[in-house]
DSSP file (Angstrom, degrees, kcal/mol; ACC not computed):
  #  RESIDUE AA STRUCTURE BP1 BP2  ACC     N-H-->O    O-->H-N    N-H-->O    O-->H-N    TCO  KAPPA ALPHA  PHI   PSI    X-CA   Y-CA   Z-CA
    1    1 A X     >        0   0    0      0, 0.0     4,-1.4     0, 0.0     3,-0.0   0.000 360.0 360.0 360.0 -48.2  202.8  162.4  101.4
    2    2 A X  H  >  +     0   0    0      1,-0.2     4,-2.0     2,-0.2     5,-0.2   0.802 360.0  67.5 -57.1 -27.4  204.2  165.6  100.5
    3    3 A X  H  > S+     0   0    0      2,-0.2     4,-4.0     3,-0.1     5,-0.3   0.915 102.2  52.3 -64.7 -40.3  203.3  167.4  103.0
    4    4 A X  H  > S+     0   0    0      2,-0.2     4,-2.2     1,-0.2     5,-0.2   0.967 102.6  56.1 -30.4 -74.1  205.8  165.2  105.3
    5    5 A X  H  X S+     0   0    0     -4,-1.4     4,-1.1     1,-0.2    -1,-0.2   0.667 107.7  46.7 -64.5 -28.6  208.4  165.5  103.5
    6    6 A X  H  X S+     0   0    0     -4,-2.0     4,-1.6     2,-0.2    -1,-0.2   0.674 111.8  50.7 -95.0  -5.9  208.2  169.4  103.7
    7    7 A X  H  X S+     0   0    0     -4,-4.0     4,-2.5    -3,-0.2     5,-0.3   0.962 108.4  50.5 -62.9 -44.8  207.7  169.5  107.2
    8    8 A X  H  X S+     0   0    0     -4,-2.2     4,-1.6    -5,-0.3    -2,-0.2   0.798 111.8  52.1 -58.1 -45.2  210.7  167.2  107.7
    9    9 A X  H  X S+     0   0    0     -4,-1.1     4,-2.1    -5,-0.2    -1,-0.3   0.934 106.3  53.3 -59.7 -47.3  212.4  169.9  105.4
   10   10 A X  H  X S+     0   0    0     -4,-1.6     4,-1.4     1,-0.2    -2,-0.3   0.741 109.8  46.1 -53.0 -42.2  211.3  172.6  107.7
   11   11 A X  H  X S+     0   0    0     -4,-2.5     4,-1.8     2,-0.2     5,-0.5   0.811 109.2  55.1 -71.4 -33.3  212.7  171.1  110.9
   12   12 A X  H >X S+     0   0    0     -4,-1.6     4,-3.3    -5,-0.3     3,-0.7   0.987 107.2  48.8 -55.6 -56.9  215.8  170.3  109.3
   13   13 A X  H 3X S+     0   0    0     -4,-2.1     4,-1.1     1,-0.3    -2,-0.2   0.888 115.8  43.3 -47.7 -52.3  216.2  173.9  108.3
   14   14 A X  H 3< S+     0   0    0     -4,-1.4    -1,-0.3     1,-0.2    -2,-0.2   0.769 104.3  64.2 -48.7 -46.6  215.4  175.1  111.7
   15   15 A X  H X< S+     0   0    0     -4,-1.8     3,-0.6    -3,-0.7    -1,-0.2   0.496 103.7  51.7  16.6 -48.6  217.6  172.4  113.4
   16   16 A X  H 3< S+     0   0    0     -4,-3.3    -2,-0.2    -5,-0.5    -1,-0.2   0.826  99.7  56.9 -86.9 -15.2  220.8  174.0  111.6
   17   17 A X  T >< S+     0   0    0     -4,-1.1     3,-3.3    -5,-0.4    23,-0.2   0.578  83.4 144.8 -85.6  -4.1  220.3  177.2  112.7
   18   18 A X  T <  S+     0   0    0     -3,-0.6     2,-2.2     1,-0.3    22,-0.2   0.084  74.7  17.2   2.0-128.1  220.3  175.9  116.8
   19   19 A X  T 3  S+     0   0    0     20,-0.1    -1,-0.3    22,-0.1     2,-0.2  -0.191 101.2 125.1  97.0   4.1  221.7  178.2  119.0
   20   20 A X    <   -     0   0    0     -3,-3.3    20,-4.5    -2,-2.2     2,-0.1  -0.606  68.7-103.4 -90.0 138.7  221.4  180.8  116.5
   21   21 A X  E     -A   39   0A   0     18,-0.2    56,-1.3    -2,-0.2     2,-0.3  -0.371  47.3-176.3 -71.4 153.8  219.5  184.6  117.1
   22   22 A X  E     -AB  38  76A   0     16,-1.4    16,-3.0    54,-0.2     2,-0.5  -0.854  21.4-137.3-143.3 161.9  215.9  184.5  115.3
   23   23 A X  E     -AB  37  75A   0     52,-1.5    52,-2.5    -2,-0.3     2,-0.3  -0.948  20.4-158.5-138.0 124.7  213.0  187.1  114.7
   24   24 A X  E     +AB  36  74A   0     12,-1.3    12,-3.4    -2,-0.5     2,-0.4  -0.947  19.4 175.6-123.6 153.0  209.9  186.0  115.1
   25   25 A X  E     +AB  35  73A   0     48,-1.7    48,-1.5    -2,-0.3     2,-0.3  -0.936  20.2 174.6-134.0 109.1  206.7  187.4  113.7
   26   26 A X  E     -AB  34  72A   0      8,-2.2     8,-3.5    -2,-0.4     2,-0.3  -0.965  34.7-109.5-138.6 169.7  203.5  185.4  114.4
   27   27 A X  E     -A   33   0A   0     44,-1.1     6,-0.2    -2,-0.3     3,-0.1  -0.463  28.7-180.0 -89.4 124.7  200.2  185.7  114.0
   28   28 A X        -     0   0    0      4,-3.2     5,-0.1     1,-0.3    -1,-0.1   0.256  44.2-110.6-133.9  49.8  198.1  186.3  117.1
   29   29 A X  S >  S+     0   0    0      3,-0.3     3,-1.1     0, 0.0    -1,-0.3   0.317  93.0  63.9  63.3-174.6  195.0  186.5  115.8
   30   30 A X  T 3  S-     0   0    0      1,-0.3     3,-0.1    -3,-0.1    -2,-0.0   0.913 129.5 -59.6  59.9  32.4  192.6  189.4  115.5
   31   31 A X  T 3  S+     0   0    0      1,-0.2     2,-0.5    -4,-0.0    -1,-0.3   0.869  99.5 146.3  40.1  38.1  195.1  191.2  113.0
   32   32 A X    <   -     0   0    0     -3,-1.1    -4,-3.2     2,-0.0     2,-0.5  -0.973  34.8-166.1-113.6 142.4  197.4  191.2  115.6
   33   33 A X  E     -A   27   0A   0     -2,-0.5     2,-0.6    -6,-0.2    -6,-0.2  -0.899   9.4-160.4-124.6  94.9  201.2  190.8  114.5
   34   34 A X  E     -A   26   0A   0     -8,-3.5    -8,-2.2    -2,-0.5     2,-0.8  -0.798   5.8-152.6 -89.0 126.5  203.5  190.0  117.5
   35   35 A X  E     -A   25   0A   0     -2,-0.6   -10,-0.2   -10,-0.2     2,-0.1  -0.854  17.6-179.8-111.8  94.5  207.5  190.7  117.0
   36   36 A X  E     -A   24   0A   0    -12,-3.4   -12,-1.3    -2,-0.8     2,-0.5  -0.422  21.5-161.1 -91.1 147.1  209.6  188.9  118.8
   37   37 A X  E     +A   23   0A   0    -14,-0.2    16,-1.9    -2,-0.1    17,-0.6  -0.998  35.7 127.1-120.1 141.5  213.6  188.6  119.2
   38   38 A X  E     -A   22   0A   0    -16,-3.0   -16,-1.4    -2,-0.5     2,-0.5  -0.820  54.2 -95.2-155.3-150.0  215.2  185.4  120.8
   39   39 A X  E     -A   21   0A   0     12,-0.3     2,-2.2   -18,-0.2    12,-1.4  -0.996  36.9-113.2-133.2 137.1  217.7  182.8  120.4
   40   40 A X  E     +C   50   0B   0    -20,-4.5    10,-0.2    -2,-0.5     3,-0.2  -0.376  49.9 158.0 -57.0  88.3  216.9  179.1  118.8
   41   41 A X  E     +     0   0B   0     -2,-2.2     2,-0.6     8,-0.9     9,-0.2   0.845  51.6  24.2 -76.7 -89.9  217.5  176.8  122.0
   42   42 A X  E     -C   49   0B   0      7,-0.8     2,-0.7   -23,-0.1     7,-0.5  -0.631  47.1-175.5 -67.0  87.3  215.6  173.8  121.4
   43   43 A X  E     +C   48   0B   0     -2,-0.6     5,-0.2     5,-0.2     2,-0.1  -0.721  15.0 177.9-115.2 128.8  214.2  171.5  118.8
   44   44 A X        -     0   0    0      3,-2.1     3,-0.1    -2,-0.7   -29,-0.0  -0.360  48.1 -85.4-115.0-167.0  212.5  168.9  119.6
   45   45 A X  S    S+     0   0    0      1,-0.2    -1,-0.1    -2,-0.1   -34,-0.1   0.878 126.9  11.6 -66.4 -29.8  210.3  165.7  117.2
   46   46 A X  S    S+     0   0    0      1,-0.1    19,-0.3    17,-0.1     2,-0.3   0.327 132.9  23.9-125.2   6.4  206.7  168.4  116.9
   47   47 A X        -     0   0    0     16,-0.2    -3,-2.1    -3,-0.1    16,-0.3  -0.997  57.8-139.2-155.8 159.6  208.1  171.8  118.2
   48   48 A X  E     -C   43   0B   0     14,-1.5     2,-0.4    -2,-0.3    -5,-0.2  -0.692  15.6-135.5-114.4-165.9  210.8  174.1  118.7
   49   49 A X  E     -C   42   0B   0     -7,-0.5    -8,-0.9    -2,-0.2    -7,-0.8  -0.912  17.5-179.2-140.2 118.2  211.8  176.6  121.6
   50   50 A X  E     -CD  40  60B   0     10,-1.7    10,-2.2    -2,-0.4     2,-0.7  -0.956  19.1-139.7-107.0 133.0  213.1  180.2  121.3
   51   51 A X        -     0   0    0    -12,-1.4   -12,-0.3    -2,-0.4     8,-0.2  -0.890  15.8-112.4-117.3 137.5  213.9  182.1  123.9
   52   52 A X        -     0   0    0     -2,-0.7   -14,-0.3   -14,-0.2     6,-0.1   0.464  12.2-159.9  -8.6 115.4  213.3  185.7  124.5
   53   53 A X  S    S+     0   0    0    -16,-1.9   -15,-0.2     1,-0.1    -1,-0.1   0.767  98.5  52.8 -84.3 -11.5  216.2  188.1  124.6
   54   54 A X  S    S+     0   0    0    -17,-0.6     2,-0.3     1,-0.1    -1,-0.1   0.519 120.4  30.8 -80.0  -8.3  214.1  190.5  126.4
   55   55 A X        -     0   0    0      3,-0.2    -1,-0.1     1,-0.1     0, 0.0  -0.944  62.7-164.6-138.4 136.9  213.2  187.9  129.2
   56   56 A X  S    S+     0   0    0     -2,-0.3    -1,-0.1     1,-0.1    -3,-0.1   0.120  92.0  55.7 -94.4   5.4  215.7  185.3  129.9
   57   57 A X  S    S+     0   0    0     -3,-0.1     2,-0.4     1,-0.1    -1,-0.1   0.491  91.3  72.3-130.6  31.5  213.0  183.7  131.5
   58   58 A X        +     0   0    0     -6,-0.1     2,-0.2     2,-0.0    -6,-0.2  -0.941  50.4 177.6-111.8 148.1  210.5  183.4  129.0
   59   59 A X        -     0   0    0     -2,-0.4     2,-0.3    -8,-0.2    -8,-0.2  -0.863  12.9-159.3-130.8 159.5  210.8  180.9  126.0
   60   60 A X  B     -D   50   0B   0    -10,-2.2   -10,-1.7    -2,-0.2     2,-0.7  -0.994  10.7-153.2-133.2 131.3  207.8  180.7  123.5
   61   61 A X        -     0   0    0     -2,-0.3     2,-0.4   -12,-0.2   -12,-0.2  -0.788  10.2-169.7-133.4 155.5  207.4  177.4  121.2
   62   62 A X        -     0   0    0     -2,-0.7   -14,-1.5     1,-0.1     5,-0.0  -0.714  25.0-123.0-114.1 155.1  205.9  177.0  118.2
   63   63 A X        -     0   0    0     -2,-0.4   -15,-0.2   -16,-0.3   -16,-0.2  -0.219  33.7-119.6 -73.3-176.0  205.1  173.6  116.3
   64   64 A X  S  > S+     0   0    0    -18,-0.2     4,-2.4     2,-0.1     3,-0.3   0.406 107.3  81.2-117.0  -7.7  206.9  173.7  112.7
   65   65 A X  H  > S+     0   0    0    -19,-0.3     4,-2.3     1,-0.2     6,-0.3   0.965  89.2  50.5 -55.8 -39.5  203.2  173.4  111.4
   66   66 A X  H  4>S+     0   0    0      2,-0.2     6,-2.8     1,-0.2     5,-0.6   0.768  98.1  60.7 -68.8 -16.6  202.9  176.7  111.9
   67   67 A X  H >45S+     0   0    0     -3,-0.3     3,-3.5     4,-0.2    -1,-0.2   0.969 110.0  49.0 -21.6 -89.0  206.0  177.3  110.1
   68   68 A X  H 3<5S+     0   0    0     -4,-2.4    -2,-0.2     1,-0.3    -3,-0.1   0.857 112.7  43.8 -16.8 -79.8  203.9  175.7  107.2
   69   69 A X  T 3<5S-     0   0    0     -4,-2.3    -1,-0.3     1,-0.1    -2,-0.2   0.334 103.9-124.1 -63.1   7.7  201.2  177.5  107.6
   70   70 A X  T < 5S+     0   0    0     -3,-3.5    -3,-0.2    -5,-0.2    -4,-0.1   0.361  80.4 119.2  66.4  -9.4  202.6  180.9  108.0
   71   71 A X  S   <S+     0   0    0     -5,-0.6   -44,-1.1    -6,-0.3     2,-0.2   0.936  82.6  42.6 -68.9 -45.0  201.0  181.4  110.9
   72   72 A X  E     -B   26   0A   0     -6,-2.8     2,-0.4   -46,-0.2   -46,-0.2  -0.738  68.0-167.5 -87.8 141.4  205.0  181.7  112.3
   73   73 A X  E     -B   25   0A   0    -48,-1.5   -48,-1.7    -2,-0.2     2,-0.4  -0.993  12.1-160.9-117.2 139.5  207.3  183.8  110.0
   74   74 A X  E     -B   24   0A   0     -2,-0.4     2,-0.4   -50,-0.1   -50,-0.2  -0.961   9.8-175.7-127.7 153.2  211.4  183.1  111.3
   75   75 A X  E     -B   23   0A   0    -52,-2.5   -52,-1.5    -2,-0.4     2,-0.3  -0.847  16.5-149.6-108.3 133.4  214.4  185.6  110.2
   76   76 A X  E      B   22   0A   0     -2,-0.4   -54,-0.2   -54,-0.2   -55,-0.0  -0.900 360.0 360.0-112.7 158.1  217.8  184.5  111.4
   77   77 A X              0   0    0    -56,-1.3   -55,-0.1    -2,-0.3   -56,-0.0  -0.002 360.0 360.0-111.1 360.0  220.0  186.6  112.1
């Protein structure tokens, strides 16, 4: 039951930042640390969507479990 309630916290927080620039740092396995820059576009009921500011035509999304888990760290900007 708790765990709910801080996902649900975790989307909110993410959800207010919308349209806002983000750093992302996730985990992509293998000790590898990928560093990302983009803008929040989207959040949707299990994921969000950032997209790139070095590709306007790549977006990458992440669940907000990974949030949780660290596996995603986000920075706004």
């Amino acid at each position: 039951m708790k765990d709910h309630s801080v996902l649900a916290t975790i989307k909110q927080d993410i959800a207010n930042h919308l349209g806002q620039k983000v750093t992302l740092k996730a985990n992509a396995g293998r000790r590898k640390i990928v560093v990302n820059e983009g803008i929040l576009e989207n959040v949707y009921s299990s994921i969000f969507v950032v997209r790139l500011v070095n590709d306007n035509k790549t977006a990458v999304t992440y669940s907000y479990s990974d949030v949780l888990t660290k596996t995603v760290q986000l920075v706004f900007v």
